[in-house]
KEGU-983408 format. One line per field, with one value per residue (C-alpha): x negated, z, y negated; residue number from 1; residue in three letters. Coordinates in pm, 1 decimal, padded with zeros to 6 digits, always signed. Example, Ala and Ser with C-alpha at 12.3 -4.5 7.8 and 13.67 -1.06 7.14 Angstrom:
x	-01230.0, -01367.0 $
z	+00780.0, +00714.0 $
y	+00450.0, +00106.0 $
nr	1, 2 $
rest	ALA, SER $
//
This chain:
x	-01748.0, -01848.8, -01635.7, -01340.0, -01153.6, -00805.5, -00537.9, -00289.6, -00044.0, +00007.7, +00275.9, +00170.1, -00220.4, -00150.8, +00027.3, -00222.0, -00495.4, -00643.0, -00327.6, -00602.6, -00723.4, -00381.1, -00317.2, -00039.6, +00349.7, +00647.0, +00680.8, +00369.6, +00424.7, +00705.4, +00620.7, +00304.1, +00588.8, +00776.9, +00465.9, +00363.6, +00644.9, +00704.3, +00324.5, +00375.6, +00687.0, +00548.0, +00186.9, +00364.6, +00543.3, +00241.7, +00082.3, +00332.9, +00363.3, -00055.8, -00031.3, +00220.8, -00010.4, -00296.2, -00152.8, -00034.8, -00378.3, -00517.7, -00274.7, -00394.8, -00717.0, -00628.4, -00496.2, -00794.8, -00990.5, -00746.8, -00845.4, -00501.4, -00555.3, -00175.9, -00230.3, -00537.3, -00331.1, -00042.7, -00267.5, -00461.1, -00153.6, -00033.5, -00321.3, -00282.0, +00052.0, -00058.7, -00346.0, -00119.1, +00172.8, -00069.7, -00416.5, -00534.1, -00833.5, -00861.9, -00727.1, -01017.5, -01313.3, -01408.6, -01274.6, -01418.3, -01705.7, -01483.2, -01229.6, -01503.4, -01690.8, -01380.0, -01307.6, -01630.7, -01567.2, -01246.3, -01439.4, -01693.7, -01460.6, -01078.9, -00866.3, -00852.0, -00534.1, -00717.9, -01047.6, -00844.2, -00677.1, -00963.7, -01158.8, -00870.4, -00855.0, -01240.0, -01230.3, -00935.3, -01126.7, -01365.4, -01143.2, -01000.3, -01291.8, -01458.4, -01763.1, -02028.0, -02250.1, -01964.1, -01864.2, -02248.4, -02283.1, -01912.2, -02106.6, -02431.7, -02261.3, -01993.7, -02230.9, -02405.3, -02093.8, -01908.9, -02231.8, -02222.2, -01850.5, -01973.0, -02258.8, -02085.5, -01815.2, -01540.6, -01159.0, -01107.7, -00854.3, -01104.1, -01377.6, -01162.8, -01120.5, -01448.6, -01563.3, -01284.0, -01410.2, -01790.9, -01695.2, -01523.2, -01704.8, -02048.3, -01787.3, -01782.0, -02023.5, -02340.5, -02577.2, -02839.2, -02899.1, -03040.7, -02741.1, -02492.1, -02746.3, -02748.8, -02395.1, -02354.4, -02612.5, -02432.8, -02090.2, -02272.0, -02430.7, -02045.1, -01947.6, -02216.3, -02389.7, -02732.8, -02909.4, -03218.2, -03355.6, -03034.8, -03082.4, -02747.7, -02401.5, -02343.5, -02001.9, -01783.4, -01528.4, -01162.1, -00994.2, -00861.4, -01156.2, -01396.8, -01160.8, -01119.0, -01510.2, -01544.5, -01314.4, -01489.1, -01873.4, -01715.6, -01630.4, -01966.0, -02093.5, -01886.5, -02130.3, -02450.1, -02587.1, -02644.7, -02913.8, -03271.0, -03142.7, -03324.9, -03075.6, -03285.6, -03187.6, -02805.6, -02840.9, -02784.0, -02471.3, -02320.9, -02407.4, -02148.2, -01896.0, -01902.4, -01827.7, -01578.6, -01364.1, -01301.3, -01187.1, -00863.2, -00742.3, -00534.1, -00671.8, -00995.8, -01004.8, -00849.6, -01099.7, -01415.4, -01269.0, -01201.3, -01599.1, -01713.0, -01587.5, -01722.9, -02049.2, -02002.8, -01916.7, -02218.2, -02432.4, -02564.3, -02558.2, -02735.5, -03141.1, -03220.3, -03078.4, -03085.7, -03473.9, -03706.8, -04018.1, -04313.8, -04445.1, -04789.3, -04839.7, -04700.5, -04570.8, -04406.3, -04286.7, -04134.8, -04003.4, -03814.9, -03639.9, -03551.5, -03375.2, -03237.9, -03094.6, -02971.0, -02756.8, -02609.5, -02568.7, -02357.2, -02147.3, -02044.2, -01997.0, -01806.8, -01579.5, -01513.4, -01309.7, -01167.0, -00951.2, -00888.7, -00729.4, -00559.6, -00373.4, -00317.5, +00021.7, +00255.0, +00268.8, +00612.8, +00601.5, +00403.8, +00398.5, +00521.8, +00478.0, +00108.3, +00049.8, +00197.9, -00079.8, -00342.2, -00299.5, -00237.0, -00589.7, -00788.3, -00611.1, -00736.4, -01064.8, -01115.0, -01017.4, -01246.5, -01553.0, -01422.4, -01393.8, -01548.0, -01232.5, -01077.0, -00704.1, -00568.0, -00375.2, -00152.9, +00033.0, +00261.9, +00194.2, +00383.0, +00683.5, +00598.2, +00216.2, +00080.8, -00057.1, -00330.6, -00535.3, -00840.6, -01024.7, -01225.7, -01290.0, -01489.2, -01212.6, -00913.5, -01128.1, -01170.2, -00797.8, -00661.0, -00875.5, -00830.9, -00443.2, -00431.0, -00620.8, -00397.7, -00078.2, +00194.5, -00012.5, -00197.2, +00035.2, +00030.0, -00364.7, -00345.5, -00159.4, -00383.0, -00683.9, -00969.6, -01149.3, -00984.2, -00912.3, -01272.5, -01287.0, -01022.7, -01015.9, -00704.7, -00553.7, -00236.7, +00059.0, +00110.3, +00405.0, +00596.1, +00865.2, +00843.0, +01151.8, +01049.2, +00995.4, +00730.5, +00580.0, +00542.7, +00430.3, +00194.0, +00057.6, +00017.8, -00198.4, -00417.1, -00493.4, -00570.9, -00806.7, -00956.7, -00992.1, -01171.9, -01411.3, -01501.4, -01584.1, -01748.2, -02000.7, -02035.0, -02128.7, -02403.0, -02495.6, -02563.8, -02734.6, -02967.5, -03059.1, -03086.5, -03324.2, -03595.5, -03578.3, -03677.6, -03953.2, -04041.1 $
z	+07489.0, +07161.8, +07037.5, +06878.3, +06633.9, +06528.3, +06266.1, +06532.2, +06257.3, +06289.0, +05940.0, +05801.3, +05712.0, +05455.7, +05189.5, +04979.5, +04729.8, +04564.1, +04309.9, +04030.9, +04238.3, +04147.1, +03760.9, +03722.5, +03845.5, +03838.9, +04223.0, +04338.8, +04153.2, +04302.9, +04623.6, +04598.0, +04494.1, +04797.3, +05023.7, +04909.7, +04906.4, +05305.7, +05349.5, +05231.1, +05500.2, +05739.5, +05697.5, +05686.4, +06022.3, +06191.2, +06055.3, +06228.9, +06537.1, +06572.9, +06468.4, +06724.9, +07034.9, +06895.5, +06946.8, +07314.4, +07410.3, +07291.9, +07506.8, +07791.0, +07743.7, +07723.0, +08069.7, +08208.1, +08148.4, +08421.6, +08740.7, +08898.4, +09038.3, +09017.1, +08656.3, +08628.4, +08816.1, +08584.2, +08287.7, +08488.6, +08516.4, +08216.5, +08046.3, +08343.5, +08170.7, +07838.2, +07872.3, +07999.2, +07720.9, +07397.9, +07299.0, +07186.8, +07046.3, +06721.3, +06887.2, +07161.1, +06993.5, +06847.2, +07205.9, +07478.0, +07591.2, +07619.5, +07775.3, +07986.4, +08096.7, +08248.4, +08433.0, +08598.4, +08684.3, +08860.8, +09024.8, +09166.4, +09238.3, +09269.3, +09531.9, +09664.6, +09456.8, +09175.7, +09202.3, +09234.0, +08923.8, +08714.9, +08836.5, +08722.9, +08358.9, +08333.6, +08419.0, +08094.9, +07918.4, +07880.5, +07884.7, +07580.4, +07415.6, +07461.7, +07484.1, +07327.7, +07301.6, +07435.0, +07717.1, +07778.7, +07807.3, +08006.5, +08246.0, +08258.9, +08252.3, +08565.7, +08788.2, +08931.2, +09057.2, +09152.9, +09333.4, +09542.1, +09666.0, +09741.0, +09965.2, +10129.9, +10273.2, +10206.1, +10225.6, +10195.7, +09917.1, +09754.2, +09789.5, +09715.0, +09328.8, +09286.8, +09349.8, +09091.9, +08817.0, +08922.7, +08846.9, +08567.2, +08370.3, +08472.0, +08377.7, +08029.8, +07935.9, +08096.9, +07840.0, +08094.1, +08408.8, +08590.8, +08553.2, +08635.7, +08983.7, +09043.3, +09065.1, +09257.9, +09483.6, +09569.5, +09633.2, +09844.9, +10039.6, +10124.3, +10226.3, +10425.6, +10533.7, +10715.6, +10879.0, +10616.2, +10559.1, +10631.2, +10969.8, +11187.6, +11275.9, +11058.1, +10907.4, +10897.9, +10596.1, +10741.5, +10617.0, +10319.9, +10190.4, +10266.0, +10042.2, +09751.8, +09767.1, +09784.5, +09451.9, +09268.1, +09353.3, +09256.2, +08932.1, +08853.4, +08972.7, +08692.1, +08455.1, +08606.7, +08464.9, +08648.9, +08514.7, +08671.0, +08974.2, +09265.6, +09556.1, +09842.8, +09723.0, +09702.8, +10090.6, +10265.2, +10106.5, +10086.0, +10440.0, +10500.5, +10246.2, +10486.8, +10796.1, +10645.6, +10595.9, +11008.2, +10990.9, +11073.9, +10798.1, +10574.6, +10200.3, +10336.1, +10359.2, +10061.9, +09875.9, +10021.9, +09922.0, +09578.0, +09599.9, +09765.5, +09503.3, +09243.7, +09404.5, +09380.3, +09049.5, +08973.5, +09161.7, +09378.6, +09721.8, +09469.3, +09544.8, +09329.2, +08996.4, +09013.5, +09081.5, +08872.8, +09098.8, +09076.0, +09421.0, +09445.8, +09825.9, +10125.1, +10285.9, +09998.3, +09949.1, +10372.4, +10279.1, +10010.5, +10193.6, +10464.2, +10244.2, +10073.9, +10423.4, +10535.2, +10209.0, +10319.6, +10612.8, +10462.9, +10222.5, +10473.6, +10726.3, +10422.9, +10337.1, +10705.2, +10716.6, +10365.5, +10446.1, +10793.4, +10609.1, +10354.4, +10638.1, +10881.3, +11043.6, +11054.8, +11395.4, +11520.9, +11260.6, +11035.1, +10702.4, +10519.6, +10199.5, +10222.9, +10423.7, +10132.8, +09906.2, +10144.7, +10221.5, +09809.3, +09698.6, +09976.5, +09892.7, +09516.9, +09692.2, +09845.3, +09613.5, +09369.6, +09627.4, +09660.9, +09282.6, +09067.4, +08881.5, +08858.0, +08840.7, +08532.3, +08483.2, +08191.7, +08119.0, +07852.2, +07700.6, +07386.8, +07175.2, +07221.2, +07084.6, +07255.3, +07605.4, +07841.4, +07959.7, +08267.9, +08319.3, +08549.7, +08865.7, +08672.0, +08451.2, +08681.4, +08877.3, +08544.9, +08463.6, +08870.3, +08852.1, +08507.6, +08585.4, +08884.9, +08719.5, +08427.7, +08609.5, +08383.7, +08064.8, +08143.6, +07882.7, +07564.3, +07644.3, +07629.3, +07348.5, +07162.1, +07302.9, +07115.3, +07443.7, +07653.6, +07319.8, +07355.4, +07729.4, +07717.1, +07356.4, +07275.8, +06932.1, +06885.0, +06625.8, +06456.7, +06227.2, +06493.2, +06494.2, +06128.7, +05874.0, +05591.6, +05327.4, +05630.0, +05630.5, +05288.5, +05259.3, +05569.6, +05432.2, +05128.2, +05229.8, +05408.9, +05140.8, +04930.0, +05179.7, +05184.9, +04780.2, +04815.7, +05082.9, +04885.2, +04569.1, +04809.2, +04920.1, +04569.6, +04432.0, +04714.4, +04697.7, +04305.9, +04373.6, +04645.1, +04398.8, +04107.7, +04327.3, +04405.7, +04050.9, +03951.3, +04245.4, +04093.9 $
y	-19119.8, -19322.5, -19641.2, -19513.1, -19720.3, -19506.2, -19682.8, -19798.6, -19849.3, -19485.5, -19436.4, -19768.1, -19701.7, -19388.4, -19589.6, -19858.2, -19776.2, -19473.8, -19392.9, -19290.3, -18983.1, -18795.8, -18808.0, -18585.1, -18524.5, -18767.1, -18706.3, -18775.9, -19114.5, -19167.6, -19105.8, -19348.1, -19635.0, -19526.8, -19499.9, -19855.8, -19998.1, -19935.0, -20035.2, -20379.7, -20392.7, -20238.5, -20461.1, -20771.0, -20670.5, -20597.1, -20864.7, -21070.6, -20891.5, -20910.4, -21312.6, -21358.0, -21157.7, -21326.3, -21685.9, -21549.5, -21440.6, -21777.4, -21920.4, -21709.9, -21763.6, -22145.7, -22156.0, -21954.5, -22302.4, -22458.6, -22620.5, -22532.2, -22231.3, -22082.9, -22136.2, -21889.4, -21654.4, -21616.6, -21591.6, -21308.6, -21123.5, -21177.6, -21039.5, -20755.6, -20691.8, -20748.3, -20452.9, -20231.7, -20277.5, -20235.8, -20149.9, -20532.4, -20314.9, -20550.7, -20863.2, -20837.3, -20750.9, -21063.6, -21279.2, -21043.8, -21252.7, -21553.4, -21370.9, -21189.0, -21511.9, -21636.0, -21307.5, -21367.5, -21743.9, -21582.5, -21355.6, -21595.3, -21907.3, -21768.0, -21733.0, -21353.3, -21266.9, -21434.0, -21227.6, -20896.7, -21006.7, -21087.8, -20721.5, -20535.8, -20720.7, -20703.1, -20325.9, -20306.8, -20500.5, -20262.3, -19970.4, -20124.1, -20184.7, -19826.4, -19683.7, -19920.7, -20246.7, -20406.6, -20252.8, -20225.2, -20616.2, -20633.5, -20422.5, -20588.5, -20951.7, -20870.7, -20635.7, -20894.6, -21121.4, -20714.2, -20653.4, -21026.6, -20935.6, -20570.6, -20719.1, -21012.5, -20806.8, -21049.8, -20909.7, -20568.3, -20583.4, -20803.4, -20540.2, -20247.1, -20424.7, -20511.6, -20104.0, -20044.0, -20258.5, -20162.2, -19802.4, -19857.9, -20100.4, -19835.9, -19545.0, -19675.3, -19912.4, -19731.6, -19559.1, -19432.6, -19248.3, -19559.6, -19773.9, -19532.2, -19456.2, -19862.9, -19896.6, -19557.4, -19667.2, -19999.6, -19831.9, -19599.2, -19881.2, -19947.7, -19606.3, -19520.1, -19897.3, -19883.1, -20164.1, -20240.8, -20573.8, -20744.6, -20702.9, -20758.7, -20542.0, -20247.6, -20256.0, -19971.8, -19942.7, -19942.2, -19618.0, -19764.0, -19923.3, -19612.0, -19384.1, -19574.8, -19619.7, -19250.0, -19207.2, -19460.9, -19314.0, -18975.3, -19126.6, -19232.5, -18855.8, -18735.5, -18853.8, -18687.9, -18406.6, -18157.1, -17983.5, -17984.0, -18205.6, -18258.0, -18090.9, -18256.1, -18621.6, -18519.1, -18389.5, -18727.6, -18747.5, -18416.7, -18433.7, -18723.2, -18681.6, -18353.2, -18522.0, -18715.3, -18408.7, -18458.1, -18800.4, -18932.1, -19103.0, -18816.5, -19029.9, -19063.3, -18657.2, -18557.5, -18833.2, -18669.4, -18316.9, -18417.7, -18528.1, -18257.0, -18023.1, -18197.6, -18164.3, -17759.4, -17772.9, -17973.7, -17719.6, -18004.4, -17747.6, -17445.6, -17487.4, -17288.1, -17232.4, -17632.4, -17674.5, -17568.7, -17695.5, -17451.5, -17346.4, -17376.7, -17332.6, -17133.5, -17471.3, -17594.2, -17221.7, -17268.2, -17616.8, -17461.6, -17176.9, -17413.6, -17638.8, -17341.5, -17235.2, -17574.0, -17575.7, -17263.3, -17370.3, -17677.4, -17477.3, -17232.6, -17557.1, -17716.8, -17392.9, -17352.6, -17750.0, -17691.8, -17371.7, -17556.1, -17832.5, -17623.5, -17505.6, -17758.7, -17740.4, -18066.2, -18251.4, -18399.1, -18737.0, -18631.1, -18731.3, -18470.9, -18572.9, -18661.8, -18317.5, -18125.7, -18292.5, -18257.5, -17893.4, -17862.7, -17995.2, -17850.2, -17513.1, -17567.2, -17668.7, -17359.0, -17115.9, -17305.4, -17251.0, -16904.0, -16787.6, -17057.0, -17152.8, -17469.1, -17485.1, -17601.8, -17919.5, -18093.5, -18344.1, -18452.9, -18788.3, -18741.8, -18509.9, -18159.3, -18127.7, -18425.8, -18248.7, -18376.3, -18086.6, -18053.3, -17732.8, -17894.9, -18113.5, -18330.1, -18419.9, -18389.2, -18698.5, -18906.7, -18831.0, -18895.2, -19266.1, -19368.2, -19304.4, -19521.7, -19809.1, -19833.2, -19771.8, -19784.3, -19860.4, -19482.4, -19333.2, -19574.8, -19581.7, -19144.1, -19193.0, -19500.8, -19528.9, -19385.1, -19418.0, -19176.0, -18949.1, -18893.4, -18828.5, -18593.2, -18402.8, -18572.9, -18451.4, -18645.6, -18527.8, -18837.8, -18668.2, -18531.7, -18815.8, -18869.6, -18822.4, -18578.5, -18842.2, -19043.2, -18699.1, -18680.9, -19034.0, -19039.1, -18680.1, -18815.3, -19148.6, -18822.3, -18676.6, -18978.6, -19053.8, -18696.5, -18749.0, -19074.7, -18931.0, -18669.2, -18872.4, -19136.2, -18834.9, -18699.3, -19031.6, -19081.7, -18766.6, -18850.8, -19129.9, -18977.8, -18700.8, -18934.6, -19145.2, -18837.5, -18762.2, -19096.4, -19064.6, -18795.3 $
nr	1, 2, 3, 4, 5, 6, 7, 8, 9, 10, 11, 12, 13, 14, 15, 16, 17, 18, 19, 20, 21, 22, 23, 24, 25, 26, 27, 28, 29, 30, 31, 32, 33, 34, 35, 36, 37, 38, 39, 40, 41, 42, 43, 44, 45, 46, 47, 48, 49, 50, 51, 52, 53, 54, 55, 56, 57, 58, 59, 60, 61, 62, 63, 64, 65, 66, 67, 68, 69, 70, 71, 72, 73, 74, 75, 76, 77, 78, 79, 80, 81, 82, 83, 84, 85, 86, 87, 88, 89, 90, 91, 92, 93, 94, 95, 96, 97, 98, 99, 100, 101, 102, 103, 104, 105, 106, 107, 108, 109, 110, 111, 112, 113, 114, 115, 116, 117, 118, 119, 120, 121, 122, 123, 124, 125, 126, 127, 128, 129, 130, 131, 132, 133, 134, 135, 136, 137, 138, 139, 140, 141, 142, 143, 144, 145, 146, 147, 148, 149, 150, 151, 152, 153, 154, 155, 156, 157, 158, 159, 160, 161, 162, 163, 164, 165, 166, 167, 168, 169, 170, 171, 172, 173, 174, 175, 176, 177, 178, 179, 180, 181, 182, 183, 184, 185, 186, 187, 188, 189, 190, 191, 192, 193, 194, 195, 196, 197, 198, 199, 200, 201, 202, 203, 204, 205, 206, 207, 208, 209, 210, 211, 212, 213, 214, 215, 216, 217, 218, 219, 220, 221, 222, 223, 224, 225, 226, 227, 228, 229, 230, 231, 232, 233, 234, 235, 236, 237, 238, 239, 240, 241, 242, 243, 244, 245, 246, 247, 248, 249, 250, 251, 252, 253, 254, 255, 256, 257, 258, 259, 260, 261, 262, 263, 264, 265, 266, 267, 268, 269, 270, 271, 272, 273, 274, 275, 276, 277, 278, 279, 280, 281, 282, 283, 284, 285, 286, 287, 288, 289, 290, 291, 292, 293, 294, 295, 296, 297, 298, 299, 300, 301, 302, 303, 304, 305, 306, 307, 308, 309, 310, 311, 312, 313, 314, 315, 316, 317, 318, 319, 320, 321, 322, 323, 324, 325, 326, 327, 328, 329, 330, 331, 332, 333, 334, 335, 336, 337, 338, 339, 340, 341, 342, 343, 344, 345, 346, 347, 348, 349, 350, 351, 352, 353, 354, 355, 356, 357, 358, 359, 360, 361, 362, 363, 364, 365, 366, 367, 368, 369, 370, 371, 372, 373, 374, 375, 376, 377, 378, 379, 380, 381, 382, 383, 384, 385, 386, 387, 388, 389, 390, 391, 392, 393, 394, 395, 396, 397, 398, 399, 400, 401, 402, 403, 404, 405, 406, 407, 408, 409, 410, 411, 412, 413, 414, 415, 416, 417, 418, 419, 420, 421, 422, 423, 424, 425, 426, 427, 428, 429, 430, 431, 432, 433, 434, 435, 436, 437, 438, 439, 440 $
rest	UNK, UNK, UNK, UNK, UNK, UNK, UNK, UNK, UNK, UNK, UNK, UNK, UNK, UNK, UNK, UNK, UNK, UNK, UNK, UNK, UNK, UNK, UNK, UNK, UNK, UNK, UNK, UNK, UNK, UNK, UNK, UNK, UNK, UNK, UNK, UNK, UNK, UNK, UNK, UNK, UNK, UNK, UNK, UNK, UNK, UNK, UNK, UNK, UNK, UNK, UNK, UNK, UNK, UNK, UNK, UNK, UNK, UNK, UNK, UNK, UNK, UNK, UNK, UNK, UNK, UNK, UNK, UNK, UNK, UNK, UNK, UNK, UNK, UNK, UNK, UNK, UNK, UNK, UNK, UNK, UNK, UNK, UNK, UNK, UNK, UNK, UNK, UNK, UNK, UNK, UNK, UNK, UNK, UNK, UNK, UNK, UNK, UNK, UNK, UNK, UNK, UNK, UNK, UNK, UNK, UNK, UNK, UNK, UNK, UNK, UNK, UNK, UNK, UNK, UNK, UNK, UNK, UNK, UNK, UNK, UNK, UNK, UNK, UNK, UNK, UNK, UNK, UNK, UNK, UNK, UNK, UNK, UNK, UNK, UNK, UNK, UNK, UNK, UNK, UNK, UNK, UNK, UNK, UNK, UNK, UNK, UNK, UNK, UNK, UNK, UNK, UNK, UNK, UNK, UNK, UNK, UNK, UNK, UNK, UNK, UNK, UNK, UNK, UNK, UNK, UNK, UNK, UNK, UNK, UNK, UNK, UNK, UNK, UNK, UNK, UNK, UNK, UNK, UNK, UNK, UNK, UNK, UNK, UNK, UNK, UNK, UNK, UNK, UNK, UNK, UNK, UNK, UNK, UNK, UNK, UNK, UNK, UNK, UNK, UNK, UNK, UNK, UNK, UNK, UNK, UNK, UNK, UNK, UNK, UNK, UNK, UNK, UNK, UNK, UNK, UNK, UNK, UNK, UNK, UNK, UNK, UNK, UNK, UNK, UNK, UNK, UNK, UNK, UNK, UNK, UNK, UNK, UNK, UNK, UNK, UNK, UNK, UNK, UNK, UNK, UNK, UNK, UNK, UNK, UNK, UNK, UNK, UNK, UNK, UNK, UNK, UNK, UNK, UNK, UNK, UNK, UNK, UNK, UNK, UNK, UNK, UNK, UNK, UNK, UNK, UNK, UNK, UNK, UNK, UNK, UNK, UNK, UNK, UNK, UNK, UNK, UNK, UNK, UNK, UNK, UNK, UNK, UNK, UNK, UNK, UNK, UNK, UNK, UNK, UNK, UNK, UNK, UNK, UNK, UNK, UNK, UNK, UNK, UNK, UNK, UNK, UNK, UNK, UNK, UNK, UNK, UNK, UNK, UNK, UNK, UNK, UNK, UNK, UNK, UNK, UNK, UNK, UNK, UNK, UNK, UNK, UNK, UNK, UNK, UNK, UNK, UNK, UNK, UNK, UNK, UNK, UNK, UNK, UNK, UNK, UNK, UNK, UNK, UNK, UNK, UNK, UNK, UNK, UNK, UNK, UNK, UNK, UNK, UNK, UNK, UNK, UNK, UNK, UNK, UNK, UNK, UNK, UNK, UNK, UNK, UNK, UNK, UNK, UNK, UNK, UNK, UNK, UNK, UNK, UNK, UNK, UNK, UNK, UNK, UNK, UNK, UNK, UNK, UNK, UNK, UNK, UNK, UNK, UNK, UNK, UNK, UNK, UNK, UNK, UNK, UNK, UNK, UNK, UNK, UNK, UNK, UNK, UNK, UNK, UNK, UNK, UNK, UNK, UNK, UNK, UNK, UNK, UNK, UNK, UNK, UNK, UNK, UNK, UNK, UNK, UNK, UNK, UNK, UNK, UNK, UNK, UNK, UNK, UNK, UNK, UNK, UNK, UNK, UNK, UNK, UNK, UNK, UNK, UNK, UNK, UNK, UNK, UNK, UNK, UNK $
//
């Protein structure tokens, strides 16, 4: 998932410079006084249109500084709004830790509308940002305030956005194994609460609360590797997300199955083609097979619920709608468990070439949260966002609504830019080679 910065301009960016690498033909000139003709226009509009969101944002960020409290709000969900519409990649970079210190201020000091506000615009933040140093510090910076509400139990609608923007700050601005477990660990702590050295009640997450904290620590599994993994430390929680598969709550099931299949696919339940542990001794050698059979004993346990709930009949009032999904993804669930293979999924985010494919439970989860978070700014991220480009393999067809002469303009910019590269390498490449000679 690295940082990706794409031309947003789309048609606009293949115009300008680089006339002298094509020396011959009256049309190629005159497309180039075409081409750069409608990059001037179309530069000066965006250059309008990005002075005109830029003084907006400044605004926002303005009224963020407020004591009035109503105030903050409507700049929160403006900037909600404003996330969603466009990807303020280049309008952000440079204002992020402003924008991201006040987030945090919001999160520690706002009203409980305010702090779900100011998760979900820290979490797009960093979504818009991408993979990177940034996103890193957005991470590091809001953890600590995510982890407070997280710990103090405050209202659940506050705590279910604060385990959204924990997992998807970690999601993208992690770069090692230890700070995706730390944040994994803490939404754990809220599915499955023990009494440790807070001593005093232990809390049970209300339905709703327990399944979106389920979704978001299967995010965060998404990212472990799952070579050379240590099944015995993934037990514990196999072992729960198991029992969960019996509760009464319809999203709470369907959450732990989505997990639970994830953790197949990972291998996590497979002793051992996932430990490579050399057995020196017959009681390791026991310990072994023992934990080899109680992992059999769980997938067949596990396999057992899944078909049950792929088949569950409809009670008078049931909802039928939410029964339909349920026995759908525990149907997928099993065959998966039965055969291996993940169902495939797509989606169309734009003309006829621009699809969305998963092959996998691993990206069907990424794709199922990242779509909820961004709501109705999931497609113009698919479509912009260098960030989920790289998450998904997205290739987009940037001609596909073109005229022939934008074709022919935008394909020529290309392969101006294609001639420049290539000069640009054979120069250093020159210069390299000119250098060892001189060494030499």
């Amino acid at each position: 998932m690295g940082k990706s910065k794409k031309n947003k301009g789309g048609r606009g960016g293949g115009g300008g410079g680089g006339e002298d690498q094509f020396d011959g033909g009256s049309d190629v000139d005159s497309v180039s006084s075409v081409s750069t003709a409608l990059s001037d226009l179309q530069l000066a509009q965006a250059t309008e249109q990005v002075s005109s969101q830029d003084f907006v944002l400044d605004k926002y960020i303005d009224d963020l500084y407020e004591k009035r409290g109503s105030t903050r709000e409507a700049a929160l969900g403006a900037l909600v709004d404003a996330f969603e519409s466009f990807v303020l990649l280049d309008l952000v970079e440079n204002k992020y830790a402003t924008l991201l210190n006040q987030f945090i201020n919001s999160i520690k000091k706002g009203s409980i509308k305010e702090v779900c506000l100011a998760c979900h615009t820290t979490g797009l933040l960093a979504i818009t940002l991408g993979a990177g140093s940034s996103s890193h510090e957005i991470m590091d910076e809001s953890r600590l305030q995510l982890l407070r509400v997280l710990q103090t139990w405050p209202d659940a609608s506050k705590m279910i956005s604060a385990l959204d923007c924990l997992a998807v700050v970690t999601f993208v601005g992690a770069t090692d194994l230890s700070e995706t477990q730390l944040s994994m660990k803490a939404i754990w702590d809220v599915i499955h609460p023990k009494s440790g050295s807070n001593v005093g009640i232990v809390r049970k997450p209300k339905p709703p609360l327990l399944a979106a904290a389920v979704s978001a620590w299967a995010l965060l599994l998404t990212t472990i590797v799952s070579s050379k993994r240590n099944v015995d430390s993934w037990k514990e929680s196999i072992t729960f997300l198991s029992a969960l598969l019996e509760a009464e709550d319809r999203a709470v099931r369907m959450a732990a199955g989505e997990a639970l299949a994830l953790c197949f696919e990972l291998k996590l339940l497979d002793v051992f083609s996932n430990e490579e542990v050399e057995v020196d001794t017959a009681e390791a050698s026991g310990s072994k097979n023992q934990l080899f059979l109680n992992m059999q004993a769980l997938k067949a346990k596990i396999s057992g619920l899944v078909y049950n709930l792929s088949m569950e009949a409809g009670g008078r009032g049931a909802d039928k709608k939410n029964l339909n999904d349920q026995r759908d993804l525990f149907q997928r669930i099993s065959d998966f468990i039965k055969t291996g293979e993940c169902l495939e999924e797509s989606l169309r985010i734009a003309g006829k070439h621009g699809i969305l494919r998963v092959t996998s439970w691993r990206e069907s989860i990424q794709l199922n949260y990242l779509r909820r978070f961004l709501g109705r700014g999931f497609l113009k991220h698919a479509q912009d966002n260098g960030l989920l480009h790289d998450i998904f393999d997205i290739k987009m067809d940037k001609t596909e609504n073109m005229s022939t002469t934008e074709k022919k303009i935008y394909r020529s910019g290309e392969e101006k830019g294609r001639a420049l590269k290539l000069n640009k390498e054979r120069r250093l490449a020159q210069m390299r080679k000119q250098n060892i000679l001189n060494e030499q």
